[in-house]
Backbone bond lengths (Angstrom), bond angles and torsions (degrees), N, CA, C in turn:
res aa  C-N    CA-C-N  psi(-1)  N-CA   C-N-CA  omega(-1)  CA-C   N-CA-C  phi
1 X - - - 1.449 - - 1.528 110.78 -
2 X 1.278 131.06 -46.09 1.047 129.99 177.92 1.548 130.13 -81.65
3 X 1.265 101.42 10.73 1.639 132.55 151.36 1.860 91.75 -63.83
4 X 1.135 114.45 -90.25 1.562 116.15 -165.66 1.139 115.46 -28.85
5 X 1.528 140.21 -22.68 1.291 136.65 -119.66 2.022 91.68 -112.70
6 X 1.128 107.46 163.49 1.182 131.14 -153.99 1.418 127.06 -138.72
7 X 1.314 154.85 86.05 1.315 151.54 152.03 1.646 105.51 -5.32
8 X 1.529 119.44 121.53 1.069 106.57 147.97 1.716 115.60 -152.06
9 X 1.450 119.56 112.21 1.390 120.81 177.30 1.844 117.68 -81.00
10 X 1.250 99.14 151.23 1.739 97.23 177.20 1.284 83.24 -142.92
11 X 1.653 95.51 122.65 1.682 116.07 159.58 1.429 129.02 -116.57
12 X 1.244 111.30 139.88 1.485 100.88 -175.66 1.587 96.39 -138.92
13 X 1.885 116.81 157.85 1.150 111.93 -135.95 2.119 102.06 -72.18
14 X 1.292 102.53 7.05 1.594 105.98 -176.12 1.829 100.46 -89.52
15 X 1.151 106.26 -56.76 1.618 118.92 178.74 0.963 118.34 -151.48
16 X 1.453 118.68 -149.84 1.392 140.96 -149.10 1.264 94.70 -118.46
17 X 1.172 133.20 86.80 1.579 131.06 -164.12 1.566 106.93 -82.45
18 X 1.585 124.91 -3.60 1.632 127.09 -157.60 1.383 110.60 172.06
19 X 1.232 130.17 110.58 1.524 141.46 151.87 1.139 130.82 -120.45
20 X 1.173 125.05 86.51 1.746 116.34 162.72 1.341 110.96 -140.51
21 X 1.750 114.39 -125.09 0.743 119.18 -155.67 1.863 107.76 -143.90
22 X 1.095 115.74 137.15 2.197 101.58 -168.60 1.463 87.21 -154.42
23 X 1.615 106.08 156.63 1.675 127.70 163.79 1.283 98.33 -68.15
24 X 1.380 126.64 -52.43 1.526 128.60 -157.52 1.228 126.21 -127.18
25 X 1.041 138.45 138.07 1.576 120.60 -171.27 1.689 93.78 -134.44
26 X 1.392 125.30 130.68 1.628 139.72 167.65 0.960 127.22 -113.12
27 X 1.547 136.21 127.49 0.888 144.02 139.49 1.548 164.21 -161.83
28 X 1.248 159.02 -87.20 1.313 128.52 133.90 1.077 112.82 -134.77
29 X 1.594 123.94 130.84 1.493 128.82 -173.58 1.729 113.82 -110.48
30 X 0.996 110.22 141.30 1.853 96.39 175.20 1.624 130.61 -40.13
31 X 1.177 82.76 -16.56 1.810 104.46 178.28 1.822 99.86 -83.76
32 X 0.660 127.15 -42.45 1.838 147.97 -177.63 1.513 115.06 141.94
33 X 1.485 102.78 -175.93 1.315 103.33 160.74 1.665 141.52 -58.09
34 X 1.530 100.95 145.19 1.408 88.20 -155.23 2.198 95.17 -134.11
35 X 1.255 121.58 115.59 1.358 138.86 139.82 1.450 118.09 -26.96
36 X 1.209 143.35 133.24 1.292 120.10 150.32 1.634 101.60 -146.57
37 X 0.830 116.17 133.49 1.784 146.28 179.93 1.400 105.40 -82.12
38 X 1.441 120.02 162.52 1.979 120.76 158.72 1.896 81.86 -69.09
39 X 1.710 75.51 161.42 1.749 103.27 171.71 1.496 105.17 46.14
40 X 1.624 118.53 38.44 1.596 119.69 129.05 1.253 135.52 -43.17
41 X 1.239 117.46 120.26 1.412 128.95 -171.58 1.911 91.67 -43.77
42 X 1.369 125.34 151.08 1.546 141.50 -163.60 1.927 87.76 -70.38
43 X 0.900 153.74 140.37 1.480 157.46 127.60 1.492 141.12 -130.82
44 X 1.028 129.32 -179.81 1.458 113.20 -172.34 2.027 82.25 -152.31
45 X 1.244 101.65 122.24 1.321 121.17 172.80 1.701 128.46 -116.41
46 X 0.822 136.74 -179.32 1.798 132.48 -172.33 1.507 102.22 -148.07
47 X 1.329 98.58 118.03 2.197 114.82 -166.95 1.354 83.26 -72.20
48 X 1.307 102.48 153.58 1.351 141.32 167.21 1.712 110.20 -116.56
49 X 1.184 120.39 131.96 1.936 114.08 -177.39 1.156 93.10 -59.08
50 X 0.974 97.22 148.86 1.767 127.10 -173.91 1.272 117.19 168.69
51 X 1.699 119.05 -166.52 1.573 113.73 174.71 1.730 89.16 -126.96
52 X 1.207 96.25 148.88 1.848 137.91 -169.14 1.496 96.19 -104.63
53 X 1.474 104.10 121.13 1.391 91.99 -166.99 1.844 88.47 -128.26
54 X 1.283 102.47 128.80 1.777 99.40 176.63 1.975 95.56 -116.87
55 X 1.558 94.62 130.87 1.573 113.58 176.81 1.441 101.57 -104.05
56 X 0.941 106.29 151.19 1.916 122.52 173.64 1.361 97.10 -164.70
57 X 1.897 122.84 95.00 1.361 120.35 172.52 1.532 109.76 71.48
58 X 1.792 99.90 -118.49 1.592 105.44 -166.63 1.850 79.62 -105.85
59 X 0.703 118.55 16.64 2.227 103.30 -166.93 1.686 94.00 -117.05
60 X 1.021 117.25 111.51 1.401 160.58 -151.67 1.609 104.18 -108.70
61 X 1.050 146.52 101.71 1.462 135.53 134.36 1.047 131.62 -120.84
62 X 1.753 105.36 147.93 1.491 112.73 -160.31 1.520 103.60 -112.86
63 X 0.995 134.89 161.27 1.823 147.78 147.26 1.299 115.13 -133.31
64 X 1.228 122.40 -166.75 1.704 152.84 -127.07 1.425 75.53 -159.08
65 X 1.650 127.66 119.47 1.381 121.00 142.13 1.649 106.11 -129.10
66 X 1.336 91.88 154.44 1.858 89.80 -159.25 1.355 92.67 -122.50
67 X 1.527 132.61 -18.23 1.686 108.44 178.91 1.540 95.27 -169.77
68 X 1.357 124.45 170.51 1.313 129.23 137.33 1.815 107.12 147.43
69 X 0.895 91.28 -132.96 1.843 100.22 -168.01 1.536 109.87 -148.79
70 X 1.605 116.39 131.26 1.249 101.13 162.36 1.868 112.04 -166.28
71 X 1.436 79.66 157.43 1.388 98.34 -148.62 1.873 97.13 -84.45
72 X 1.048 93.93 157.52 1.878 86.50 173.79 1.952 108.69 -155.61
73 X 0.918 100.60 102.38 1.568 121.61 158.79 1.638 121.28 -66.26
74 X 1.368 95.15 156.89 1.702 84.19 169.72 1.688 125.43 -56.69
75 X 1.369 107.34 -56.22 1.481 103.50 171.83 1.315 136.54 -87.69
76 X 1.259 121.49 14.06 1.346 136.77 -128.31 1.651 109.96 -168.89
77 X 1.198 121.12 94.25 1.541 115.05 172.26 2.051 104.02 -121.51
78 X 1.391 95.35 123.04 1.525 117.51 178.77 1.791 113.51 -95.80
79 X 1.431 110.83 102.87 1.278 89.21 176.57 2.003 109.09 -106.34
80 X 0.918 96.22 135.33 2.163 95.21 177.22 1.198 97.73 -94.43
81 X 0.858 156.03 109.82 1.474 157.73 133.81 1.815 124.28 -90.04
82 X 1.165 91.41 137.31 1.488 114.67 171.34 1.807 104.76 -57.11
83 X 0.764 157.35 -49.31 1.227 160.80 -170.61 1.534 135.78 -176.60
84 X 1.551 120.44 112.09 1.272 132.62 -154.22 1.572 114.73 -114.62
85 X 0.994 137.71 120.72 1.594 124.76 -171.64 1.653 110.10 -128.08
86 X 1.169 105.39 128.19 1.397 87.32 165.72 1.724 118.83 -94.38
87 X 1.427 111.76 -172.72 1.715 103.70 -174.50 1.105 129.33 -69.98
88 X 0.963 131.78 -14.62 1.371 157.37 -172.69 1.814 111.63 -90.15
89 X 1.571 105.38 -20.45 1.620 119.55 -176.65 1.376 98.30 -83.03
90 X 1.463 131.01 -33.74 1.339 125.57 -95.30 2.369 73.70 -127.59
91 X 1.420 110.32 129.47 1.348 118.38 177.20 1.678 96.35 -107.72
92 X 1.973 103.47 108.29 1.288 91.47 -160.78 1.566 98.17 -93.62
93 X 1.354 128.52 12.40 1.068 134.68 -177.17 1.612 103.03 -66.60
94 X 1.467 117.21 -47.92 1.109 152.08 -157.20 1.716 109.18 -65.93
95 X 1.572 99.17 -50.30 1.400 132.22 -145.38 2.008 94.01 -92.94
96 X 1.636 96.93 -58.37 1.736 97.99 152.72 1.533 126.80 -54.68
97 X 1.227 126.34 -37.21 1.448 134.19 172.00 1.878 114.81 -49.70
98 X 1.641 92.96 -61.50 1.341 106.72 160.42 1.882 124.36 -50.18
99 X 1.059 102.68 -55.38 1.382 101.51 -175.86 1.983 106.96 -62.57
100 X 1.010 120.49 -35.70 1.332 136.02 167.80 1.508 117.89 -39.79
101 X 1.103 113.86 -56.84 1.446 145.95 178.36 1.748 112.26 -78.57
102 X 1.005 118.40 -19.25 1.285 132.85 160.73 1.448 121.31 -103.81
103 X 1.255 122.86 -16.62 1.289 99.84 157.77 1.791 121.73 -108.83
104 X 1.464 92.76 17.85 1.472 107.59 -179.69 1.477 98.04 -92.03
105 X 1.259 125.49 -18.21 1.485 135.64 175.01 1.460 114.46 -80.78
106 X 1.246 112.44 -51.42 1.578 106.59 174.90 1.519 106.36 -70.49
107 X 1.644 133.28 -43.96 1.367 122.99 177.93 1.490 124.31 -39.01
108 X 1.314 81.03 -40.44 2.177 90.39 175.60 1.399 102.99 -81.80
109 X 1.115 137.79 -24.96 1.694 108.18 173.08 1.582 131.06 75.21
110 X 1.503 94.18 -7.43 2.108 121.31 -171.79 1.932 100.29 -49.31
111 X 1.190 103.39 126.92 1.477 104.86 -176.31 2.011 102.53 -53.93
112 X 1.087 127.24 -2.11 1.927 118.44 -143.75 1.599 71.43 -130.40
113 X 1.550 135.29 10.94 1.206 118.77 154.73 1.635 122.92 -109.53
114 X 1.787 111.65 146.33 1.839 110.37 -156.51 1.632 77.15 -103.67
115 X 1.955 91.37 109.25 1.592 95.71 -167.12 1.936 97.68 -78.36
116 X 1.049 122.00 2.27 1.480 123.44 -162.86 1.854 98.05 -99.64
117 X 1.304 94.51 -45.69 1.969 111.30 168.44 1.887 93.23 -49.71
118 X 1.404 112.38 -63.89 1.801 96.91 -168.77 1.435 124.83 -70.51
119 X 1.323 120.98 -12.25 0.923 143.22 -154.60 1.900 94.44 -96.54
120 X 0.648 97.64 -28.43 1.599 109.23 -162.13 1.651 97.03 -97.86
121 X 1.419 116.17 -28.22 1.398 129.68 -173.43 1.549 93.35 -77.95
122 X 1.203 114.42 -52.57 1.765 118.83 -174.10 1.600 109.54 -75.79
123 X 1.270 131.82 5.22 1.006 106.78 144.88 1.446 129.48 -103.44
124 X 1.338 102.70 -6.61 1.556 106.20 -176.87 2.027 101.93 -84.04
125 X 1.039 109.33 -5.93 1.266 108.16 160.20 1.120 123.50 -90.08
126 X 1.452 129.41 -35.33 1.115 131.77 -178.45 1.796 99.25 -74.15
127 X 1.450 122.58 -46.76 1.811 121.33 175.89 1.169 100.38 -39.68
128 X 1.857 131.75 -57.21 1.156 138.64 -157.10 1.559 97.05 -74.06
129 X 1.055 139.49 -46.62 1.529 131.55 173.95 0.979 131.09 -45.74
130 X 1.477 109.48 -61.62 1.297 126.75 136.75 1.385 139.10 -22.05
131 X 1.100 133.86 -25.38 1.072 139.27 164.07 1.392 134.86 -80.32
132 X 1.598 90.87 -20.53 1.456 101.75 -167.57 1.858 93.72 -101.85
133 X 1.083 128.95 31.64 1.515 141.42 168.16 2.015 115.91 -115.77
């Protein structure tokens, strides 16, 4: 098992939000979703909000990732992100409120709204919801 296993850091510009070690690492890139195994072909990809899912065996963890870039080596996956939450961070009262309010923005269609700004808001609510499942 520890043949499979994999380096993977997550930084975000406050700290070190995650370091160890996982079989699998998930999550969503503008390109789509993306798997990654040890001895991934070398790439550099751009997160999409979603949830980041790190496997090790039966031990499972989930987060809230809302943006960034990351690079992935064979032994070694670096993610930079703009902001990472785990479920336990995450006020979903808050996070539903938001998503509410963002899609009450795209429904109206009003020229004085940055339909790419709400759009971008509703998924980081929906990652954050998501996460907490």
């Amino acid at each position: 098992m520890a043949d499979n296993l994999f380096k993977v850091k997550i930084v975000t510009p406050e700290k070190i939000f995650y370091e160890g070690e996982v079989e699998i690492l998930e999550f969503n890139t503008t390109e789509g979703e993306i798997g990654i195994y040890k001895n991934h072909i070398p790439m550099t990809v751009i997160v999409k909000p979603g949830v980041i899912t790190m496997t090790n065996g039966e031990d499972v963890k989930k987060a809230a990732l809302h943006s960034g870039f990351v690079e992935i080596l064979p032994d070694l996956v670096t993610v930079l992100a703009e902001l990472v939450e785990w479920p336990d961070e995450i006020d979903v009262e808050r996070a539903k409120t938001a998503g509410e309010r963002a899609r009450e923005r795209i429904a109206k269609k009003e020229n004085d709204v940055d339909m790419d700004r709400a759009q971008m808001a509703l998924m980081k609510s929906i990652a954050r919801i998501s996460a907490l499942k």
